[in-house]
C-alpha positions, 0 to 999 in steps of 0.5 A: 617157276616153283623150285629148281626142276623148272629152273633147269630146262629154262636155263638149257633152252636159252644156253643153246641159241646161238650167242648166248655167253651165260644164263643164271636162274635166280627161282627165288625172285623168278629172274634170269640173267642172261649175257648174249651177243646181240649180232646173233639173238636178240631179246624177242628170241631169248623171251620166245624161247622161255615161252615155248619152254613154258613160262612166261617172260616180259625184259625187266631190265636191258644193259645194252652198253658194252664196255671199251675195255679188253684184255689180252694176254701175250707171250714174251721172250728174252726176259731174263730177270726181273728187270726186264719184267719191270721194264715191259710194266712200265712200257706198257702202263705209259701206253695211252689207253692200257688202264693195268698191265702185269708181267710174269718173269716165269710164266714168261706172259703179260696180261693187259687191261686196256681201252680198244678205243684208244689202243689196239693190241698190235700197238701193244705188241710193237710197244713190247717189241721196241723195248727189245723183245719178242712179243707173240699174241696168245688170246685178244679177250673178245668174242673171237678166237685165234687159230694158227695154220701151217702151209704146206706148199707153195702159197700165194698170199693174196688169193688165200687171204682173200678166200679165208677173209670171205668166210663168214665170221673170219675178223682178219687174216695175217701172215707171218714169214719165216722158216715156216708158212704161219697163217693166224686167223682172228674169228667168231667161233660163234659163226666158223671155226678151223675146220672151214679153214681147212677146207678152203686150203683142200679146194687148192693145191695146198695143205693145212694143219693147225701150228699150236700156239699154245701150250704145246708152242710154248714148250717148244720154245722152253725146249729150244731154250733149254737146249741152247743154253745147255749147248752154250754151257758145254762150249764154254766147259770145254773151253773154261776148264783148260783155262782153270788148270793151268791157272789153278791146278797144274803150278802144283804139277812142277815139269808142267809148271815148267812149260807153262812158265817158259818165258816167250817173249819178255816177261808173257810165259806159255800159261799165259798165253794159253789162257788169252786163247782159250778164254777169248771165245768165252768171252766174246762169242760164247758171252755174246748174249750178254753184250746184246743183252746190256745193249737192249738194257741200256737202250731202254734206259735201265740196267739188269743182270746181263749188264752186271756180267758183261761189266764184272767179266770185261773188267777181268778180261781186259786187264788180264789183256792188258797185263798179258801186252804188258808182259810181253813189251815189258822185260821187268814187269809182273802181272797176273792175269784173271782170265779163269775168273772171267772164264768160269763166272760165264761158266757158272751163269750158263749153267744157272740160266740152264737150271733156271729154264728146266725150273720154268718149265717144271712149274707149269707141267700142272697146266699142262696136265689140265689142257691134256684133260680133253682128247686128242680126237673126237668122232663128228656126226652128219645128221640129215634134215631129219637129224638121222646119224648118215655118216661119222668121221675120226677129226682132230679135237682141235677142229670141233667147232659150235653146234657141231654132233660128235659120238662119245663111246664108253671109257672115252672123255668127253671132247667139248662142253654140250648136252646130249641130244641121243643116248643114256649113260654115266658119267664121272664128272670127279675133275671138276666136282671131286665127287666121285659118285658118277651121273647119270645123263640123258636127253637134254643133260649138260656134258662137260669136256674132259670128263669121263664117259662110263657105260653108255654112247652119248650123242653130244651138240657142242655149245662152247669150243675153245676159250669159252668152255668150262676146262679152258675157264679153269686153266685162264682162271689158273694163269690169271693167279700165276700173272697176279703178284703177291704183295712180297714179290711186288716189294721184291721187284721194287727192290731189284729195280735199284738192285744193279745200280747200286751193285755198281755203286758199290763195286766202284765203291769197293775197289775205290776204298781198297785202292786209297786204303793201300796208297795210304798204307791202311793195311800191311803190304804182307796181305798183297799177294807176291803177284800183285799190286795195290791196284790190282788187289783192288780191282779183284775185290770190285770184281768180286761184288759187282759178279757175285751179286745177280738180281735173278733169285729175288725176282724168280723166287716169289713168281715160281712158288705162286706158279709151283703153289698155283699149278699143284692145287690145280691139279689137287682141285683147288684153284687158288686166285692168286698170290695174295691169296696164297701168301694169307693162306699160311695165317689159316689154322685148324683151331 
């Protein structure tokens, strides 16, 4: 080789035998380096093709041994601050074989190295499960893809999954019972792909169609979440805002005052009894997630938000019953009830967890953005022996498999990594170059999916599908920088890990000093309201800092400005490899 022009061709020959991952020419010392699968080529073929390119090759060095350790990436649900993500850390780095494994609360997804030879990453996701929550695969980090089809029709699983297991190239074959009829499918996208999926369902009397995973999966479940918690905020509204003007509005109002302050039975008046009823559907129906979530907390042997809560509002609730029983059993006894402050804190949480989730889903729209980059449909070729075109056909993008001819006509972006094999044209590779100066292809030119074609039709071989193609690179390299934690929010999830405990501490603490101080007389009894007592004065002071404390901002704030800093400069063309590096680029000056 003597410059670059030779270096080019040489490096296309090898990139287009089958298995090949990555090839680099280095023309100064007049080496390639060349990553392949050895269950496909072998070194004979790869210094074969080299030969036949024109030059002369001999293996200089041969690094047969494949490392043992993998990395996944799963997607979470039910987290719901950053203790829980803490917890699903710990869970995981305590697992035999997990060397990292690091959560994001707001990407909602774990990224885990680990040893396959002594863990696997089923064992992972029902070490994730047990610890109370719900844990779905998104990528496996090996040589294979996942697909997930949906069934329409009747199915009998044993004779699908034998049919699909008999594809050459097909690892494992699961199906997942539900509401829908979910086959994933874990292959060698080197060997088949999705569309010879299809078309074993086509031989029977059922159909397919590929269930996203994905993005798309994971903004259906966002939405699904926005919509629940804006269901559960509106419920108890109407429930909470009664409660608040009988509590707070109408004493002003004095005909109203007086029908709420009829006496029923002893000393229980018509208001309080109004507020018993309406607020015990907030509390225990509406409030219910956050029981569920203190027992899931409590289970694992920690504390979170939920458990702050559920110990702020049932503190309220309940001595609220108690003075309303007490009312009512008692002729000289006066109480005052709390129930609108239980009421509107679950009022209030709801619609921050509701805000919270559409700021979620906001910050990953840059993503989004990347992954819609390539197109929704593509138009597959059939060539003869001969390679002569004998017929297209309009297929889904998500059905492009390896080696596979697909059309690109002009003004249309190109579906998937290849080079061209027919055709001249330009074309506007601005996306991943920033230049905006188009290119000129021809026979034999690499194409790049999600880049624009302008003027001509381009005849494309496909080389890399899915994860291995240039585009979905850049959205892993993204998420990689979204999963990675600054130095800031590590010290913050450190912080938040000792948060509730000592919240409680001090609540506890709180009521404890104001209830002795008031015994001992350390304070005039004209700060006691006329309603209350020295207990009770107490208590609406513990309450107020165990509820006005959340741990939710301090372990969101740091993981959605990396996402927001991460997602932007993505979409700007500047991909920004993590948290660390963003939080030293403010150090960065112009002099």
């Amino acid at each position: 080789m003597t410059c670059s022009a030779c270096a080019g061709p040489v490096e296309e020959a090898i990139k287009r035998l089958r298995g090949i991952h990555e090839a680099v020419i280095d023309v100064l010392n007049n080496q390639a380096q060349v990553l392949f699968n050895p269950n496909f080529v072998n070194l004979e073929k790869i210094c074969e093709t080299i030969q036949d390119a024109g030059f002369e090759a001999s293996l200089i060095e041969n690094e047969a041994n494949e490392t043992s350790i993998k990395v996944c990436r799963i997607r979470i649900n039910g987290m719901t601050c950053s203790s829980c993500s803490s917890t699903i850390e710990r869970v995981l780095r305590v697992t035999n074989g997990v060397q990292r494994a690091h959560v994001s609360l707001a990407l909602e997804e774990a990224e885990v190295h680990y040893d396959r030879r002594l863990v696997d990453h089923d064992k992972l996701l029902d070490e994730i499960e047990s610890a109370g929550f719900e844990a779905l695969l998104i990528s496996t980090g090996e040589d294979l893809s996942k697909i997930d089809l949906k069934i329409v029709g009747e199915c009998v699983d044993e004779s699908i999954k034998t049919l699909l297991e008999a594809l050459p190239g097909v690892q494992s074959v699961e199906f997942h019972h539900g509401t829908d009829k979910i086959i994933s499918v874990l292959y060698k996208h080197d060997v088949t792909g999705p569309r010879s999926f299809i078309r074993v369902f086509g031989r029977t009397k059922l159909k397919a169609t590929i269930f996203s995973a994905g993005e798309e999966g994971r903004e259906s479940q966002r939405q699904v979440e926005i919509k629940k918690y804006y269901k559960s905020f509106i419920w108890s509204l109407v429930f909470t805002v009664p409660v608040f003007l009988t509590a707070m509005v109408f004493m002003y109002i004095p005909w109203i005052n007086h029908l709420l302050m009829f006496k029923v039975i002893n000393m229980l008046n018509t208001g309080e009894i109004i507020r018993c009823v309406l607020a015990t559907p907030v509390q225990f129906l509406i409030g219910w997630r956050f029981y569920y979530g203190s027992y899931k907390a409590f289970r694992r042997g920690s504390a979170n938000m939920d458990v702050l809560i559920a110990l702020g509002t049932n503190a309220a609730y309940f001595y609220s019953l108690y003075s309303v029983l007490r009312a009512a059993s008692s002729p000289g006894f006066k109480g005052e009830d709390f129930f609108e402050t239980s009421s509107m804190l679950i009022t209030f949480i709801l619609l921050g967890k509701y805000l919270e989730v559409m700021a979620k889903g906001k910050t990953s729209d840059a993503i989004s953005k990347l992954m819609k980059l390539t197109p929704d449909t593509a138009i597959l070729l059939s060539l003869d022996s001969e390679g002569q075109v004998t017929g297209e056909e309009e297929i889904d993008g998500r059905l492009i498999q390896k080696n596979d001819v697909i059309k690109i006509l002009p003004g249309v972006k190109v579906a998937s990594d290849g080079y061209v094999i027919w055709g001249k044209s330009h074309v506007d590779e601005s996306m991943m170059t920033g230049e905006a100066n188009l290119v000129a292809k021809r026979k034999g030119d690499t194409v790049i999916g999600g880049t624009l074609n302008a003027n001509g039709v381009l005849h494309v071989k496909v080389t890399r599908v899915g994860s291995e193609s240039a585009l979905a690179q850049i959205i892993r390299l993204v998420e990689s920088a979204q999963l990675a934690k600054a130095p800031v929010q590590k010290l913050a999830d450190t912080i938040s890990k000792f948060f509730v405990p000592l919240v409680i501490s001090f609540s506890l603490l709180t009521w404890l000093v104001w209830f002795f101080a008031g015994k001992l007389h350390w304070y005039s009894e004209s700060w006691i309201p006329a309603s209350m007592d020295i207990f009770e004065l107490a208590l609406q002071f513990g309450i107020s800092v165990m509820v006005v404390a959340c741990p939710c901002a301090l372990g969101l704030a740091t993981p959605t400005a990396v996402m927001v800093g991460t997602g932007v400069g993505a979409s700007q063309g500047v991909l920004i490899k993590g948290g660390q590096a963003l939080e030293r680029a403010h150090m960065v000056s112009a002099n």
